[in-house]
N, C-alpha and C positions, 0 to 999 in steps of 0.2 A: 504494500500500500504506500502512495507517495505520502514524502512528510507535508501535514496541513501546513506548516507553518512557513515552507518553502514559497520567496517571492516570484508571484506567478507574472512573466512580462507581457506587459499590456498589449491588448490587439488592436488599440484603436489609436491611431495616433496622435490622436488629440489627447490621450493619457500619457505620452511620454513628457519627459523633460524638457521644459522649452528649448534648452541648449540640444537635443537632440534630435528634433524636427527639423525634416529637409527645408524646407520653407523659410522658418526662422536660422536656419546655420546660413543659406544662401543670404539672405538678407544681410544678416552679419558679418558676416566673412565670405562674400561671394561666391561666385559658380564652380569655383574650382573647387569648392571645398565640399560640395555633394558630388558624390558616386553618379552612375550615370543610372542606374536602378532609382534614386533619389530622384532625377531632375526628371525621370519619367514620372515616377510618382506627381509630382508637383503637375505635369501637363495632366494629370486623370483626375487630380483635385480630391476625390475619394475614391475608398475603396468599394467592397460591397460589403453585404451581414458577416459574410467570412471569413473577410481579409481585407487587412488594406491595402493604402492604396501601394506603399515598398513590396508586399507581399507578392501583388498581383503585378507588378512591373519587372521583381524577379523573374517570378512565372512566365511573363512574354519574353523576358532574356532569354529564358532558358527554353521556351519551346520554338524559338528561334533561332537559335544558337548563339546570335551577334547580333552589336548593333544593323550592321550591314543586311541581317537577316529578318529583323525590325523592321527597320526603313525600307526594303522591299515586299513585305506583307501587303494583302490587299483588303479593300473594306472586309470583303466577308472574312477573310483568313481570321484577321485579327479579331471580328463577333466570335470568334471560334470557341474564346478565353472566357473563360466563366469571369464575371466582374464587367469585362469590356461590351457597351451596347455600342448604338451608333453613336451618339456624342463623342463619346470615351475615342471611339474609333475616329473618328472626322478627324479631331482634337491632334492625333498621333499621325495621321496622315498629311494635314495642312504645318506639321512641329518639321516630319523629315521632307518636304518639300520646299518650304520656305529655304534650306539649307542647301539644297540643289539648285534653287534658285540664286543662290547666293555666290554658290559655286560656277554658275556659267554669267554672271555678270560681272565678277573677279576676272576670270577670264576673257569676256568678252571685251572689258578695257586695257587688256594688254595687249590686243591684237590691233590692227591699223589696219594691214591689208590681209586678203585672204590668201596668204600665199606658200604659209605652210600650214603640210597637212598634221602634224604635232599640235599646232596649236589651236588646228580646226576642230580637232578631236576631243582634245580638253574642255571645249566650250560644250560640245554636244553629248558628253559621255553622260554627265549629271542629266540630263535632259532627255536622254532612248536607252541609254547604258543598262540603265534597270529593269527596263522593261519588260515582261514575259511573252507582250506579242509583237511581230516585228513591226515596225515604224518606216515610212519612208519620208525623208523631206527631201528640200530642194532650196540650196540657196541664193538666189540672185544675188547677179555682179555686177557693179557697173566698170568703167570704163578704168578705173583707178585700181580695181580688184575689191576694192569695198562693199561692204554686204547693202541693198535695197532692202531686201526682205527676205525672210523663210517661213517658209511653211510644209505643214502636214499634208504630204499626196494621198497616201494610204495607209490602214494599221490592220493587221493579219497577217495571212499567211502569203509573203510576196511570192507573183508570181512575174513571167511576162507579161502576163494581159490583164494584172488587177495593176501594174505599172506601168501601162503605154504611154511611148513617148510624145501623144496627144496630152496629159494631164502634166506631163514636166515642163512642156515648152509652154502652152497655154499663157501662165503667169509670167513666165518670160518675157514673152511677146506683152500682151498686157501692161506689162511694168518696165518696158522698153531696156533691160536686161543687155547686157553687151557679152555674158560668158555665165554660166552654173556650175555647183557641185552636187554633189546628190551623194546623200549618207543612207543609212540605214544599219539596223543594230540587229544583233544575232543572240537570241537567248540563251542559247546553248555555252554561250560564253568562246566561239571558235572561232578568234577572228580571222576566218581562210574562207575565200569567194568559193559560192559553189556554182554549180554549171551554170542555171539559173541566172545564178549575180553575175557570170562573165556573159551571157550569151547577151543579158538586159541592156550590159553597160556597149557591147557594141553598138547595139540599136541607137542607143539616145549619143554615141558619138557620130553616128551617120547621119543623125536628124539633126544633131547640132552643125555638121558642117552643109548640110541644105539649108538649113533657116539662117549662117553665119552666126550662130549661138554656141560657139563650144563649150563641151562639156572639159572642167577644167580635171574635175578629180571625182573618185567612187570610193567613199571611207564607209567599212564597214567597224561599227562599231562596240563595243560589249563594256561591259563596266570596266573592265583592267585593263582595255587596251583598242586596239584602231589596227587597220590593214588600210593603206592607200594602194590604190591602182594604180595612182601617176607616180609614186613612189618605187613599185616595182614594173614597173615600164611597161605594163597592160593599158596607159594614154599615153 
């Protein structure tokens, strides 16, 4: 039989020690000084009857494996978590976005021209890197190699014909475009072209030199890394 008299630590964390609440340590002694189990807690606000909220921010560490495995969860994954609804979930999802947002506008002010594909990569990895399903954009260039605009062509399973070189140039032309890139990210995490990705990227190099639109480069992207075309002499 356990001893009665043995102190039992509180579940609720509003019974702990003010000095040991994520909330009030951060306040005090800033962000550095909460675990990252902590600063989750703090974005879920509470826990549930069960647990709280450190408890169940463990719990997502751990059925996740990492933060990295966290921040790629999707609404439903994360409802998965006993504790976590939608709010809880939105909450976790707009915390690791704002962050990859933050990551490709860091990057996007270090670049001038679009001229290497390293650091075209960097901009876009926070941005399709993650992704479970493929993505295709399309960056317009103008005359200096500086970016006009980008955008999302397609999001599924790319093929050639859910990619034609009708939907690449369209906005081009449109947006009176002088040259394009076109990326697209691999979930599998491999960044190596497959037949598909080579036969597409000739297409939009032959459309590009009818319409005098070249196609400059084809980065395929994955969280950890990039494969350029014009890199390894496929443009």
């Amino acid at each position: 039989m356990a001893n009665s008299t043995q102190e039992k630590i509180p579940s609720r964390i509003t019974d702990w020690p003010i000095d040991e609440r994520p909330r009030e340590r951060l306040m005090k002694n800033g962000a550095n000084s909460v675990s990252s189990a902590e600063l989750i807690a703090i974005l879920l606000g509470q826990g549930s009857a069960r647990h709280n909220a450190v408890d169940t921010a463990k719990h997502l560490l751990s059925e996740f494996k990492s933060l990295q495995g966290l921040a790629n969860a999707s609404l439903v994954e994360l409802q998965k978590i006993p504790g976590i609804g939608p709010a809880k979930a939105v909450t976790l999802l707009a915390a690791f976005q704002l962050y990859r947002n933050m990551q490709q506008e860091s990057a996007e002010k270090s670049i001038t021209k679009f001229t290497d594909p390293a650091a075209v990569a960097e901009i876009y990895i926070p941005v399709i890197g993650h992704l479970k399903k493929e993505s295709f954009y399309v960056i317009l260039l103008d005359s200096a190699m500086k970016k006009i605009q980008d955008m999302e062509i397609s999001r599924g399973i790319l093929t050639e014909s859910l990619v034609h070189p009708r939907e690449v140039f369209n906005p081009a032309i449109r947006h009176n475009a002088k040259g394009l890139i076109v990326l697209h990210n691999h979930p599998s995490g491999v960044a190596k072209p497959s037949t598909d990705d080579r036969s597409m990227t000739t297409r939009l190099i032959e459309s590009g030199k009818i319409l005098s639109i070249p196609l400059y480069d084809h980065l395929i992207i994955t969280e950890k890394g990039y494969y350029s075309f014009r890199e390894n002499g496929l443009i």
